[in-house]
C-alpha positions as a Python dict, from the first residue, in 0.01 Angstrom:
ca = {
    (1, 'X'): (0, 0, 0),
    (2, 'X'): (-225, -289, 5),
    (3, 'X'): (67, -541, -81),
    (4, 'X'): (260, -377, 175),
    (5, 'X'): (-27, -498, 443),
    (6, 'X'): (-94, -804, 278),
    (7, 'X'): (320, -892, 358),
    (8, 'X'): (299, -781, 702),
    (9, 'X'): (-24, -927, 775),
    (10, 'X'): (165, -1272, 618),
    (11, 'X'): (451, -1207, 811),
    (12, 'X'): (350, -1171, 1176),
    (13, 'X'): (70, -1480, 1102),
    (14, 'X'): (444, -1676, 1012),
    (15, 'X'): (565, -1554, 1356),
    (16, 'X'): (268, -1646, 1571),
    (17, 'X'): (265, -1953, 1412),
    (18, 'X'): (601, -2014, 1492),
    (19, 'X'): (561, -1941, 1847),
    (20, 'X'): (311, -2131, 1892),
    (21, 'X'): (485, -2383, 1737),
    (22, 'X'): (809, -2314, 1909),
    (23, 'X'): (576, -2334, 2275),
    (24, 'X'): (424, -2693, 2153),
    (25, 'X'): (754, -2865, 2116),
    (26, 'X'): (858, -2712, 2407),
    (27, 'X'): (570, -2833, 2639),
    (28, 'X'): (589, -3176, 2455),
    (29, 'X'): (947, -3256, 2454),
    (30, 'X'): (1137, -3006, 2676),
    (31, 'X'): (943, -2898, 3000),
    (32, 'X'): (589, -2962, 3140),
    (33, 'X'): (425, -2808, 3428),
    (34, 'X'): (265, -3007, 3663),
    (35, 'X'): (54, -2980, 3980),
    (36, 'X'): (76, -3185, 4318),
    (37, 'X'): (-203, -3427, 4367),
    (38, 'X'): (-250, -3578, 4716),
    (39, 'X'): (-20, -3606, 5038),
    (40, 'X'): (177, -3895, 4967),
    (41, 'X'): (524, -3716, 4927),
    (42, 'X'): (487, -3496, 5215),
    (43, 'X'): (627, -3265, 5387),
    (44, 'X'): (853, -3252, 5028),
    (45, 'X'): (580, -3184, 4798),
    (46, 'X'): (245, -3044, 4907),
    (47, 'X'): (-100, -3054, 4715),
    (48, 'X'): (-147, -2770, 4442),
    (49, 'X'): (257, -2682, 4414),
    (50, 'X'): (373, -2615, 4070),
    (51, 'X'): (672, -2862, 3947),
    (52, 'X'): (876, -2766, 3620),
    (53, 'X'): (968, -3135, 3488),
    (54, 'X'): (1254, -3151, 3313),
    (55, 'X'): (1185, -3398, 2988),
    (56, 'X'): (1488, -3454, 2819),
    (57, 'X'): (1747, -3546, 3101),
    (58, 'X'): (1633, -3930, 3105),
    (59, 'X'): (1683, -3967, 2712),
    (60, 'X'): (2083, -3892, 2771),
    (61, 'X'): (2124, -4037, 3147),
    (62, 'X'): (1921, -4286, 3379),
    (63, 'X'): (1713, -4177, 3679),
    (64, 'X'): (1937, -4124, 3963),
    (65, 'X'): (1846, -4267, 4352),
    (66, 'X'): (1635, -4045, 4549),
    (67, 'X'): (1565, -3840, 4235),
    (68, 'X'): (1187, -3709, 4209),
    (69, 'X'): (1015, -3816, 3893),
    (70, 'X'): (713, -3792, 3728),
    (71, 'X'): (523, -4092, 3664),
    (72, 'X'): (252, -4185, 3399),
    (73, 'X'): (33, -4463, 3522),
    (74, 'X'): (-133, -4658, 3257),
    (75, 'X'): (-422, -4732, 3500),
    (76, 'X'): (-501, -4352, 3545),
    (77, 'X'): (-498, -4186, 3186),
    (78, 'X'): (-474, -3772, 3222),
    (79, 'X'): (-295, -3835, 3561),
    (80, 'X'): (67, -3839, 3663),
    (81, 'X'): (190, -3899, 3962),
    (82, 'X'): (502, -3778, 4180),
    (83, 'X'): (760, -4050, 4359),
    (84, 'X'): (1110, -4092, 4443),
    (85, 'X'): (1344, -4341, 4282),
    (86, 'X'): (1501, -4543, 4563),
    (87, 'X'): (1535, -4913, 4401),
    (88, 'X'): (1795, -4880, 4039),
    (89, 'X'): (1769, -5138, 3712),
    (90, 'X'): (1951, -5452, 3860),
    (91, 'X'): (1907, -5407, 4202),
    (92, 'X'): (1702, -5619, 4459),
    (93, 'X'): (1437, -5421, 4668),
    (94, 'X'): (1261, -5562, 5009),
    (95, 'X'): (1093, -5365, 5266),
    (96, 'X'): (1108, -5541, 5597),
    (97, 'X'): (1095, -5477, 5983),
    (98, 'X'): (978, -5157, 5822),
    (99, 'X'): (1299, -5063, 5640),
    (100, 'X'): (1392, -4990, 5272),
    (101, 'X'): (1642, -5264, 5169),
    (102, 'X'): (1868, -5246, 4875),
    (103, 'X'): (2068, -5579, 4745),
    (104, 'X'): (2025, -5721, 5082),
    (105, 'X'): (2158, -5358, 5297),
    (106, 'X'): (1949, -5117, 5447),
    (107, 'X'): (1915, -4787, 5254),
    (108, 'X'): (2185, -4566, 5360),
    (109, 'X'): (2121, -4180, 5297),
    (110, 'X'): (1774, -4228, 5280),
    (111, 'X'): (1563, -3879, 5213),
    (112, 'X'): (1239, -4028, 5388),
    (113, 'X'): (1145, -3749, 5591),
    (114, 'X'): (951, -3947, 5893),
    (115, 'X'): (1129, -4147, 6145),
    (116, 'X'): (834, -4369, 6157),
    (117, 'X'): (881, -4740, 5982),
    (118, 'X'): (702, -4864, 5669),
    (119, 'X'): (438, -5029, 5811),
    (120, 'X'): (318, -5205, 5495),
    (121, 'X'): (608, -5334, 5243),
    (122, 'X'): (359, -5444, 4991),
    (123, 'X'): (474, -5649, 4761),
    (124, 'X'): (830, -5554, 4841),
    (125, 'X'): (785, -5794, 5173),
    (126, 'X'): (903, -6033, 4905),
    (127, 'X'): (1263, -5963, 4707),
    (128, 'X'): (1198, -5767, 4392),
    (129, 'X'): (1453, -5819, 4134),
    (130, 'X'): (1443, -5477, 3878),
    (131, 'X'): (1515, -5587, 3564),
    (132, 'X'): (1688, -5339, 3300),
    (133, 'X'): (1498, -5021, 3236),
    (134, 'X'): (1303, -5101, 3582),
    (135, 'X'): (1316, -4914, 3871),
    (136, 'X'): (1176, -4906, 4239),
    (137, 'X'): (945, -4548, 4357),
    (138, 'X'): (848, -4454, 4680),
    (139, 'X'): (614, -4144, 4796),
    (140, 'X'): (806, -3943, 5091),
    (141, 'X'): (482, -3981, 5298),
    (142, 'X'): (565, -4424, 5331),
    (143, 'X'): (243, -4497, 5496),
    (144, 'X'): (-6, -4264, 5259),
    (145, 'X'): (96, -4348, 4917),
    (146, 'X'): (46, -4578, 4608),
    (147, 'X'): (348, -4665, 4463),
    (148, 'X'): (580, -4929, 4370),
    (149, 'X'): (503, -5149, 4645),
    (150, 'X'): (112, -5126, 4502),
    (151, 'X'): (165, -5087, 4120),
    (152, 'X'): (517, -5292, 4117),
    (153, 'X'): (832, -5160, 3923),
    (154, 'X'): (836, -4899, 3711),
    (155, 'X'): (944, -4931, 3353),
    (156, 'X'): (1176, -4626, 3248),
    (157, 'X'): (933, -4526, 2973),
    (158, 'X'): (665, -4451, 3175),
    (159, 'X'): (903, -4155, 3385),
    (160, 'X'): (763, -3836, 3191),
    (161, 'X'): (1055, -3672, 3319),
    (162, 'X'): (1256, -3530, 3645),
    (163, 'X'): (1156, -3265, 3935),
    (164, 'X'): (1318, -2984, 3802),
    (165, 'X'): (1193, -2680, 3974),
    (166, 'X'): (890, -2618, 4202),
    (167, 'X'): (740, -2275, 4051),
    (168, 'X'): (452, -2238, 4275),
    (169, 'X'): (389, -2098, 4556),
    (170, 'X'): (667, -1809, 4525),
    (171, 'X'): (795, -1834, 4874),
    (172, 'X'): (854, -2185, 4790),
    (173, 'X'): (1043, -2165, 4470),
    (174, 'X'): (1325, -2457, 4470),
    (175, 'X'): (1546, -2589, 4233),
    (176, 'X'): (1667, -2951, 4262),
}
């Protein structure tokens, strides 16, 4: 009887243990949840919503435009932070007379929510060429957010992943 509870005990231990290791690769590799920080992709996103990221996509496509990604900023460890691709590897990005412009056009199907113009271009007044694995990230909310016209381009291996589903609050739910 003893050996009998000795196995079982052994057993579910090798179970848990699994799980948990099962739920660790999973949250590494696969999926992380993540909460909105700050206004600057409003009305989109607002502070304290819950965001599935999806981890994997980016390892077997590139980020597509107007996608919403997931950031890591070297210059604020334990932080991420949430932007919209707009400018692709290759392509030249200027903001000017308050507009978005890509390879010398103005960006046409633009998700920007506001009507209102950019009123600072950063350093996208200037012509940024992306090189390959760089791309170009805006916040929805132009006027209130740090992004790639404050931190420059963003190189592919810093995108943790893609806006997958927004969890939180429940009358909210979306996928995209």
């Amino acid at each position: 009887m003893k050996a009998s509870w000795y196995k079982s005990t052994i057993e579910l231990l090798v179970w848990i243990g699994g799980a948990i290791l099962f739920a660790l690769l999973l949250r590494y590799s696969v999926i992380e949840k993540v909460q909105v920080q700050g206004s600057s992709m409003l009305p989109n996103f607002e502070e304290n919503q819950q965001l599935f990221v999806d981890k994997v996509s980016y390892r077997f496509r590139e980020a597509k435009r107007f996608e919403v990604v997931i950031v890591d900023v070297p210059e604020e460890p334990e932080r991420y932070i949430i932007k919209r691709v707009i400018g692709l590897p290759g392509e030249t990005v200027q903001i000017k007379e308050g507009k978005v412009y890509i390879n010398g056009k103005p960006l046409d199907g633009d998700i920007y929510p506001n009507e209102e113009e950019i009123l600072d271009g950063g350093i996208a007044e200037e012509e940024i060429v992306l090189r390959q694995n760089e791309y170009f990230v805006l916040g929805d909310n132009r006027n209130r957010s740090k992004d790639s016209r404050d931190l420059g381009p963003i190189k592919k291996q810093k995108i943790v992943g893609r806006v997958a589903l927004r969890i939180w609050p429940l009358g909210e739910v979306k996928v995209f």
